[in-house]
C-alpha positions as CSV (number, residue, x, y, z in Angstrom):
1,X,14.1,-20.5,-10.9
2,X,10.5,-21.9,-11.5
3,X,9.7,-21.2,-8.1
4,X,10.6,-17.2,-7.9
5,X,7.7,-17.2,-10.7
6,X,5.3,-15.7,-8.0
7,X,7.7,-12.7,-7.8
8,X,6.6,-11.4,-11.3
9,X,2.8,-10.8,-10.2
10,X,1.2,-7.7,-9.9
11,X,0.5,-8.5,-6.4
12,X,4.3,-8.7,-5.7
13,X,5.4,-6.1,-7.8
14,X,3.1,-4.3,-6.2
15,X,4.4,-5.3,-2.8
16,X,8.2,-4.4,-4.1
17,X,7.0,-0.8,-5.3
18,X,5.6,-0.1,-1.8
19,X,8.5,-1.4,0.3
20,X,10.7,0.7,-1.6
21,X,9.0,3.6,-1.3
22,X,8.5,3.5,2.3
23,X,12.5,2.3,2.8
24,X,12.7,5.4,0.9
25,X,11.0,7.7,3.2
26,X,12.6,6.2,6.1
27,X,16.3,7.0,4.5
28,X,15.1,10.8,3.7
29,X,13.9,11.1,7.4
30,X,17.1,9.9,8.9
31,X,19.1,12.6,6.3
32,X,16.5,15.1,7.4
33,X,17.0,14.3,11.1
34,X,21.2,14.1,11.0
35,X,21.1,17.6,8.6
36,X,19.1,18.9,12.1
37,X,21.7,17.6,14.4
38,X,24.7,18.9,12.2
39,X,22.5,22.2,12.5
40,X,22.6,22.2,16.3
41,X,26.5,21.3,16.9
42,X,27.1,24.3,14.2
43,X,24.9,26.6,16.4
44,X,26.5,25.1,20.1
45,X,29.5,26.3,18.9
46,X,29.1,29.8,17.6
47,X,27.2,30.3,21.1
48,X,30.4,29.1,22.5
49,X,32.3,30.8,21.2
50,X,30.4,34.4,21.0
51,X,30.5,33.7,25.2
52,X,33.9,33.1,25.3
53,X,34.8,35.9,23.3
54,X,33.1,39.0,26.0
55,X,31.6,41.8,25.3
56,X,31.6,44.5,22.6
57,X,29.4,47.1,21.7
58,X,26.7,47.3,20.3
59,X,26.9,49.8,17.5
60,X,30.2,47.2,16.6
61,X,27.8,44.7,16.1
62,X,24.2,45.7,15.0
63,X,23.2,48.8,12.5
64,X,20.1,50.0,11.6
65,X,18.6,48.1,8.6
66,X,21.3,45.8,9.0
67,X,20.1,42.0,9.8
68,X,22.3,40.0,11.6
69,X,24.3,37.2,10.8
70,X,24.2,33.8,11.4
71,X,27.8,34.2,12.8
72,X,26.7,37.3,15.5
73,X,24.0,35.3,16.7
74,X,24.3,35.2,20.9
75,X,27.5,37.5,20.3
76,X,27.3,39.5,24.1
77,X,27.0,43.4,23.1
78,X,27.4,46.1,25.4
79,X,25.2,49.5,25.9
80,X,23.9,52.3,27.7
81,X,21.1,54.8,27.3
82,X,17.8,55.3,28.6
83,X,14.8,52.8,28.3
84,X,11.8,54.5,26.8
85,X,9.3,53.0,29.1
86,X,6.2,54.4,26.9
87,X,7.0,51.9,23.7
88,X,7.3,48.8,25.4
89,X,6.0,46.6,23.5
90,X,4.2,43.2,24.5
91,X,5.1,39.7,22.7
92,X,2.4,37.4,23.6
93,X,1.9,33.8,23.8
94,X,5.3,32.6,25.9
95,X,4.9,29.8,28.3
96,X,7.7,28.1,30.8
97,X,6.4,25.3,32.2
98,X,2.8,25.4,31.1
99,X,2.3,28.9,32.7
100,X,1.1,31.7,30.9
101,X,3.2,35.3,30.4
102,X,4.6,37.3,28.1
103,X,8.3,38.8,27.4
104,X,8.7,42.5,27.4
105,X,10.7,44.6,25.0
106,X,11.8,47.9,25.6
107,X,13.5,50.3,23.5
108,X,17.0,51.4,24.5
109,X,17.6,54.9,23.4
110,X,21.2,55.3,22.7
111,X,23.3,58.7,22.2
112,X,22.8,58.6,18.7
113,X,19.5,58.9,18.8
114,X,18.9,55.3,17.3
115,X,17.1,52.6,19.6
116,X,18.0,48.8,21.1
117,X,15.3,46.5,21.3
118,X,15.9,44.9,25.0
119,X,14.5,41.8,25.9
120,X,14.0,42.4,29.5
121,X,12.3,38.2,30.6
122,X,9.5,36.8,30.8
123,X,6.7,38.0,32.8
124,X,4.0,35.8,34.5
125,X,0.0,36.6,33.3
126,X,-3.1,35.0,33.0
127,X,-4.9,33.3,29.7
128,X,-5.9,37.1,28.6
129,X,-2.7,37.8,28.6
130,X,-1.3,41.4,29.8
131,X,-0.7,45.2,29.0
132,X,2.3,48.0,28.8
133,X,0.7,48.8,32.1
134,X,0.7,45.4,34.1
135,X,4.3,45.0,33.6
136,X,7.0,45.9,36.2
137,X,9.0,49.3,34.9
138,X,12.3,49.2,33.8
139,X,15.5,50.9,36.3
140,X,14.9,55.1,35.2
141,X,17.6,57.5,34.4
142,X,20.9,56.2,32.0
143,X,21.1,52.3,32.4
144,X,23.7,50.2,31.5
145,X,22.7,46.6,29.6
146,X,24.5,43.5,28.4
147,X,22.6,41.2,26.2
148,X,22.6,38.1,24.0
149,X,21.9,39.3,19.8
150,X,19.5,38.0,18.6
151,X,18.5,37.6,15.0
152,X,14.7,39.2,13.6
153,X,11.6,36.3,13.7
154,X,9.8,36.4,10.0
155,X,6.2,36.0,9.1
156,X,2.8,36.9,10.1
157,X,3.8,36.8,13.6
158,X,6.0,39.6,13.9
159,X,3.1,41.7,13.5
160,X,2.7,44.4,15.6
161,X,-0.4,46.0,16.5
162,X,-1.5,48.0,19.9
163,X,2.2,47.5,20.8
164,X,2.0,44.3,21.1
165,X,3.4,40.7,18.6
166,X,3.7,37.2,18.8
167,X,7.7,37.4,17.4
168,X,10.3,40.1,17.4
169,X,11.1,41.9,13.9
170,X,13.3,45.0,15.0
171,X,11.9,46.8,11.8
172,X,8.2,46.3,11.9
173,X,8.5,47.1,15.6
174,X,10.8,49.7,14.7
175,X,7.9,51.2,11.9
176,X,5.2,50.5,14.4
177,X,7.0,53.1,17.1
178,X,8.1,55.4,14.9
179,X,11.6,54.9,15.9
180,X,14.9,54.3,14.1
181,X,16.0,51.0,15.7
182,X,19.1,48.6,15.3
183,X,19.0,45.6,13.0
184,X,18.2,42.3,15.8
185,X,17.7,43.0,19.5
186,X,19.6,41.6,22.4
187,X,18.3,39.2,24.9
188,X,18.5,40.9,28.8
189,X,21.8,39.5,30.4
190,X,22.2,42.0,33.1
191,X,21.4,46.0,33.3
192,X,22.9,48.4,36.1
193,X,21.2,49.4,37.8
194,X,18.9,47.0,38.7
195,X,15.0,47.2,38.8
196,X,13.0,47.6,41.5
197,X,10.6,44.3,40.3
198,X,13.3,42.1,38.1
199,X,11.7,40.0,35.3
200,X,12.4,36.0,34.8
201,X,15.7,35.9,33.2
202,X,15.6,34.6,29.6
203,X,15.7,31.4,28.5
204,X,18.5,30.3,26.8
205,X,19.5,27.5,24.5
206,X,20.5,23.8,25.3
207,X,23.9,23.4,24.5
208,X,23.4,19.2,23.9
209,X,22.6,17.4,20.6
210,X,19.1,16.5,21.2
211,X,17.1,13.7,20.1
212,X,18.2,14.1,16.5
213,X,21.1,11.3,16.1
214,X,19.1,8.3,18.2
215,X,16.0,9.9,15.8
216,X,17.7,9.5,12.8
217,X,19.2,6.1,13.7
218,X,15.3,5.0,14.3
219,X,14.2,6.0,11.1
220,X,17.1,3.8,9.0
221,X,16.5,1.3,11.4
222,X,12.8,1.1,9.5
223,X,13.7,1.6,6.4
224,X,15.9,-1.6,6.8
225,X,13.5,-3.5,8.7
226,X,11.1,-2.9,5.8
227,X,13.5,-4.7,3.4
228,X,14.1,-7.6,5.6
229,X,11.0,-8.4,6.1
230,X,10.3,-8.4,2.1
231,X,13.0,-10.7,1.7
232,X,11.7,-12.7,4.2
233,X,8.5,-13.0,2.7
234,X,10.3,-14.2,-0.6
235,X,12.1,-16.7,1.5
236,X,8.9,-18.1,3.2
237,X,6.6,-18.3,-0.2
238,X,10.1,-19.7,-2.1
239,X,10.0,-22.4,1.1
240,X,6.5,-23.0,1.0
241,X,7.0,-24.8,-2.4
242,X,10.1,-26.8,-1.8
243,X,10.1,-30.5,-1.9
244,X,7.6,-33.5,-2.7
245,X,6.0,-31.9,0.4
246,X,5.6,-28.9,-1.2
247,X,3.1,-29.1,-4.2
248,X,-0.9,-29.6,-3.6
249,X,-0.1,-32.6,-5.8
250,X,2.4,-34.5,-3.7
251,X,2.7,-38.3,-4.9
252,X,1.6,-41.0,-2.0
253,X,4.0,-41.8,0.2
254,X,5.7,-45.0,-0.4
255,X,5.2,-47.9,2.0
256,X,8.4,-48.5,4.5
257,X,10.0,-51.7,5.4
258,X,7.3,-52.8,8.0
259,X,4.6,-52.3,5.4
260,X,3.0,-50.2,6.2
261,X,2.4,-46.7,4.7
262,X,4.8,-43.7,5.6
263,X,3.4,-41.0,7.3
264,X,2.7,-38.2,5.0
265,X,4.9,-34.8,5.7
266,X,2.4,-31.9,6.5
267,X,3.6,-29.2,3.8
268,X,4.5,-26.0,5.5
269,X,1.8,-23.4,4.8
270,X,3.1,-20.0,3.5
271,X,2.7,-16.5,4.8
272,X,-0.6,-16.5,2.6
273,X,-2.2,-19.0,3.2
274,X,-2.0,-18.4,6.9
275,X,-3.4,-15.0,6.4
276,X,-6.3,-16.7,3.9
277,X,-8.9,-18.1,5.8
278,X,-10.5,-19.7,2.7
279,X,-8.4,-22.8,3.4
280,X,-9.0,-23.8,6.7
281,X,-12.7,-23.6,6.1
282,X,-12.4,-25.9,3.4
283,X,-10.9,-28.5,5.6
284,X,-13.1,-28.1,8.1
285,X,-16.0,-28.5,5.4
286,X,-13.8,-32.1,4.3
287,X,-14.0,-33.3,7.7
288,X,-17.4,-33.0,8.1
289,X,-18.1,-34.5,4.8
290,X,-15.6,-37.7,6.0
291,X,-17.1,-38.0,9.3
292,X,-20.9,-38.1,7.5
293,X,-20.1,-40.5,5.2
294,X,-18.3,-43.0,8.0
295,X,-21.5,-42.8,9.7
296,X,-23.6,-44.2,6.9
297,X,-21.2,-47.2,6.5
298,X,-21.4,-47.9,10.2
């Protein structure tokens, strides 16, 4: 055991610390990165299942002041009233593809005198972005629309100021217009009938795992690489030392049956010494010192 004695200086416990720590990060990443993956599969199948299950409407579903649930999320809702054209409301800041545009919301006023935020796509601008005025109009008169819920954005981006926000939040909207609106708002699916100049349909959601189980398998993958390579380490100092070959101190080698002297064994170098330069340049600095002294006997 004389020869794990290295193992209790500072410079190795020092090591140790560090390789746990990092193994240690690398586990919580692969946790954080599988927790995201069960996340998705939950949300894959509520979408599933909200669009297998059709339709219903909307005032079954959303309420003023009401958030929505997790569980309503992409439930398809059902509605018809009149789109107030002068409160549509801007949400800046949406690229597809690397283009610039916007998405425009509309209010949905329904017979109950509440409003539905609509969603109506994506519309294509340039960098300064666009007005209530640049975007196509909505179908007039009494319009039916079928839409995706969709749960309020939080923050400092739901702001809303000149009609117009970075993220939805059907209340400050809702307290920006004056209006009494439903909890959520409803991505466009289809409205009858149909506008003169339709909007890009929304975007909506992958239904795959993503990245996040080949991302989590990377990260444990490092975490374990960084404690086999530590106990390699140990291995090759713990070899370094083995043997009569082992020790700086090695006896001469003991002369063979011909007579002659056995060749000495070249002691394997460890890991540091072949990162410490200091040793080779003392050899070198050996063999000059030999080769001048020759010289002078010649």
């Amino acid at each position: 055991m004389h020869k794990l004695r290295f193992l209790v200086s500072r410079r190795w416990i020092a090591f140790a610390l560090v390789v746990v720590f990092l193994a240690w990060v690398a586990w919580r990443l692969g946790e954080w990165q599988f927790h995201r993956l069960a996340d998705r599969q939950e949300r894959n199948e509520i979408i599933q299942r909200n669009e297998e299950a059709g339709a219903d409407p909307v005032t079954a579903v959303l309420a003023p002041g009401r958030p929505v649930e997790a569980a309503d999320e992409w439930r398809i809702v059902e509605a018809t009233g009149t789109y107030a054209v002068e409160d549509t409301v801007i949400v800046r800041y949406r690229t597809r593809e690397g283009a610039a545009g916007v998405d425009v919301v509309v209010p949905l006023e329904l017979d109950d005198g509440t409003s539905l935020l609509v969603d109506r796509g994506w519309f294509a601008t340039d960098n300064r972005g666009a007005s209530t005025e640049d975007v196509p109009a909505p179908p007039e008169g009494e319009v039916d629309v079928t839409g995706w819920v969709r749960r309020d954005a939080e923050g400092d981006s739901t702001a809303v100021t000149d009609q117009s926000t970075r993220a939805i939040d059907s209340r400050r909207i809702g307290d920006a217009l004056g209006r009494e609106v439903l909890g959520g708002w409803v991505d466009l699916r289809s409205e009858s009938p149909e506008p003169a100049t339709p909007l890009e349909p929304v975007e909506l959601p992958e239904l795959d795992n993503g990245p996040h189980f080949f991302y989590g398998l990377q990260w444990w993958f490092f975490g374990a690489l960084a404690i086999f390579g530590f106990f390699y380490l140990i291995y090759d100092e713990w070899r370094g030392g083995r043997g009569p070959w082992g020790s700086k101190d090695a006896p001469a080698p003991e002369p063979t049956r011909t007579g002659g002297p056995e060749p000495a064994r070249v002691r394997r170098r460890t890991w540091r010494e072949r990162l410490d330069p200091g040793d080779d340049s003392e050899g070198a600095e050996e063999s000059a010192v030999d080769r001048e002294h020759h010289a002078r006997q010649e």
